[in-house]
C-alpha positions in Angstrom: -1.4 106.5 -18.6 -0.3 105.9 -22.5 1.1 109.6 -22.3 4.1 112.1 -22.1 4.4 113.5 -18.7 6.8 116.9 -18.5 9.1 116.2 -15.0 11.1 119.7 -15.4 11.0 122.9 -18.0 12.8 125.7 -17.4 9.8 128.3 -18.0 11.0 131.7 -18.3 13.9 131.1 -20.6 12.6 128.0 -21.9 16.1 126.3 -22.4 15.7 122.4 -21.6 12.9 120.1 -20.8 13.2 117.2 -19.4 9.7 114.1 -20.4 9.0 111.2 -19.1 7.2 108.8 -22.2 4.9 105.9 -21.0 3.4 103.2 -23.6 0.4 101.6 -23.3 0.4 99.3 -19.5 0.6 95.9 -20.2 -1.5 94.0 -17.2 -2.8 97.3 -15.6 1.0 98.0 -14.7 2.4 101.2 -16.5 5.6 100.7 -19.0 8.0 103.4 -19.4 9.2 104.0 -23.4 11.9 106.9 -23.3 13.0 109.6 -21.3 13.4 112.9 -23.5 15.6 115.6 -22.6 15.0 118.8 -25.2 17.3 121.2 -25.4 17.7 124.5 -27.9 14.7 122.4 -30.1 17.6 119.3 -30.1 15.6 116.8 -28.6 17.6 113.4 -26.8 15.8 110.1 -26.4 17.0 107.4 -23.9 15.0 103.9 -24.2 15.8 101.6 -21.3 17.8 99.2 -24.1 20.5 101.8 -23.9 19.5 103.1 -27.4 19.8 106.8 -27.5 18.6 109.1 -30.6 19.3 112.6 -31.0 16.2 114.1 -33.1 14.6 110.3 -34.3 18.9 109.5 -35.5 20.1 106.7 -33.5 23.9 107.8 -32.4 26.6 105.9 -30.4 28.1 106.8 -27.4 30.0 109.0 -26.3 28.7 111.8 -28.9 28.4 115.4 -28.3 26.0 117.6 -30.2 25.8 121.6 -29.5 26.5 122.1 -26.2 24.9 118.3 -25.1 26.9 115.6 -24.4 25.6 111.6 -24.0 27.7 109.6 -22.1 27.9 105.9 -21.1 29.5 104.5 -18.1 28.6 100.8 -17.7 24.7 100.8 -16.9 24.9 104.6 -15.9 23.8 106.8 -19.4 23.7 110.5 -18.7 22.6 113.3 -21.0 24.4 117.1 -19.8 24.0 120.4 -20.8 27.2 122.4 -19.0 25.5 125.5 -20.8 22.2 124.9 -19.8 22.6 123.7 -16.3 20.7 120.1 -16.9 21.7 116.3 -16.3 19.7 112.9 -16.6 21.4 110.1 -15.4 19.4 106.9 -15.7 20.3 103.7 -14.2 18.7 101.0 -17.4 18.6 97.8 -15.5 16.9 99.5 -12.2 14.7 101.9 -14.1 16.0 104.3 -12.2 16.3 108.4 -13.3 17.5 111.3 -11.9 17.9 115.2 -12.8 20.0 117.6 -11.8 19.7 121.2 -12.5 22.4 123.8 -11.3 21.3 126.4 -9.2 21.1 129.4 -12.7 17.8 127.5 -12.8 16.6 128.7 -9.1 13.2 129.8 -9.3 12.5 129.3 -13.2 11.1 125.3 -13.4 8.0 123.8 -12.6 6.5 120.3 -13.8 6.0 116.7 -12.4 9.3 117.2 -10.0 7.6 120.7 -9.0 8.9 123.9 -8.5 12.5 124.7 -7.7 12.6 127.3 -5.3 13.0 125.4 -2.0 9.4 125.5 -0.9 7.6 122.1 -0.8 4.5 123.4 -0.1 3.3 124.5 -3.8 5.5 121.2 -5.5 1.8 119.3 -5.9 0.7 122.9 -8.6 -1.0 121.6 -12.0 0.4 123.6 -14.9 -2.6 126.2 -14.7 -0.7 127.4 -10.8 -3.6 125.5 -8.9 -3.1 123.1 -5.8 -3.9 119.9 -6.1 -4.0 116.9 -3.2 -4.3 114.5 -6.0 -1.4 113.5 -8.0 -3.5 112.1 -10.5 -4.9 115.4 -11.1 -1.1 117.0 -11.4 0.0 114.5 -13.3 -2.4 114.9 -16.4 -2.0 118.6 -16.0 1.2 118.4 -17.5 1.0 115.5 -20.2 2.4 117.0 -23.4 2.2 116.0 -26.9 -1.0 114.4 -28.2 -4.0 114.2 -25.4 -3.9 111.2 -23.6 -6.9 109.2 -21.8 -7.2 110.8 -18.8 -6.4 107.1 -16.7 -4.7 106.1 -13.6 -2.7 102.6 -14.0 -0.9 103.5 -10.7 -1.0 100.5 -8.3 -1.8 100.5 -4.8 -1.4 97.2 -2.8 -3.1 96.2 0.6 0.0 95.2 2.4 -0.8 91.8 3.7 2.3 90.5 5.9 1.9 87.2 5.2 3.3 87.0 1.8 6.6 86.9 -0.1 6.4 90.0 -0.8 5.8 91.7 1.8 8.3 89.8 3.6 10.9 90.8 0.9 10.2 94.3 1.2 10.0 94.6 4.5 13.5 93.2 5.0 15.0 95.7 2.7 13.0 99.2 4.4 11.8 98.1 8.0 13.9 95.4 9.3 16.9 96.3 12.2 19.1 93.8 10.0 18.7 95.3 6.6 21.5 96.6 5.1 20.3 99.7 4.8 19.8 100.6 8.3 22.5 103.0 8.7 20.7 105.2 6.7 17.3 104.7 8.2 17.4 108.0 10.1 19.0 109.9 7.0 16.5 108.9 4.4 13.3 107.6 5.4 12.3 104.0 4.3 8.7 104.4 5.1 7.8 105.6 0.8 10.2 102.8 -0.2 8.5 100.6 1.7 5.3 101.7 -0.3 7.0 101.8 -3.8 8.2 98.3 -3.5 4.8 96.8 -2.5 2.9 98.5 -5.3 5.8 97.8 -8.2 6.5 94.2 -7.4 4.5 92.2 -10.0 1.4 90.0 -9.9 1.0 87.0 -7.4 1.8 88.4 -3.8 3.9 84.4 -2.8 5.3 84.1 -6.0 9.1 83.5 -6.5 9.7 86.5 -8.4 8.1 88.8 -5.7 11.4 87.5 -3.2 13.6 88.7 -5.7 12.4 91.5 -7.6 12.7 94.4 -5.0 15.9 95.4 -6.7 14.2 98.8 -8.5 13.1 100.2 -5.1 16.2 98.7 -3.1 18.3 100.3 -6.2 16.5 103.9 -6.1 16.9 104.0 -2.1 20.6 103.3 -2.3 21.1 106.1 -4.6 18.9 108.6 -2.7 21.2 107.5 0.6 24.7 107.8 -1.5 23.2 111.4 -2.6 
């Protein structure tokens, strides 16, 4: 949806936050804005052009405010808080984000990622502590900021192997020759599989849909080097 979707807080001492910012979907298909990462009321904005604001101020890198540091290493931004225990690291052209808290945090967050206390049974909990099988249903629980439409643009494709792009796909996450193969039995391909069918764009033969499996292929090769 057009929202802001909290990933991470930390909720008992309330020292970071980490948003996720969406603007309105162009052709059904969801368009991230920022990420946010808020720390002691200092709130960091990354936009996938590389810009990065620190409280609506645009600021070059590297720059260092309070105890948060943005840093630029060729695509790679990161945003850290040593005190605080909290680091985004985005890769722009991939769309691709991660966060890492340090293990102060053990038991205190909750939010989109779900809870951090090593038990993956209660990660799917709306902000009110309820279950929930539906992840639409999580994920407005925790929109934050104004109240957004309550509206699911996720995709979901009917795999049809007869096209481009399943073909492409499938070569990357459930071929014996992909180059990911080594890592098959470390990190299963099966939800990448999935995540590159329903991101690809419009027009299932199209060109585009050969080529443009680089976001999923991207996110799995991190996820293996991890």
């Amino acid at each position: 949806g057009e929202c802001s979707y909290l990933l991470a807080r930390d909720f008992i001492g309330g020292t970071f936050s980490v948003i996720v910012n969406y603007d309105r979907p162009v052709r059904g298909q969801p368009v991230k804005k920022s990420m946010t990462v808020i720390t002691a009321g200092q709130q960091t904005e990354v936009f996938p052009d590389a810009k990065v604001t620190v409280d609506g101020s645009r600021v070059e890198m590297p720059v260092r405010v309070a105890n948060t540091s943005v840093l630029r290493s060729g695509n790679l931004i990161r945003v850290v808080d040593d005190w605080r225990g909290v680091d985004l690291t985005c890769d722009l052209p991939h769309d691709h984000c991660t966060v890492a808290i340090s293990g102060w945090n053990y038991g205190k967050t909750a939010g989109l990622f779900g809870t951090y206390d090593n038990e993956p049974s209660n990660d799917l909990m709306t902000i009110d502590k309820t279950l929930s099988a539906q992840p639409e249903t999580v994920a407005d629980s925790w929109t934050v900021g104004r109240r957004c439409r309550s509206v699911n643009t996720a995709t979901t494709v009917r795999p049809n192997p007869n096209t481009r792009r399943y073909k492409a796909c499938s070569e990357m996450f459930d071929n014996n020759t992909s180059m990911f193969r080594s890592c098959y039995r470390i990190i299963d391909p099966a939800p990448f599989m999935t995540q590159c069918l329903n991101d690809l764009p419009y027009g299932d033969n199209s060109l585009t849909a050969e080529t443009d499996v680089c976001r999923s292929a991207a996110a799995y090769a991190h996820e293996c080097k991890r």
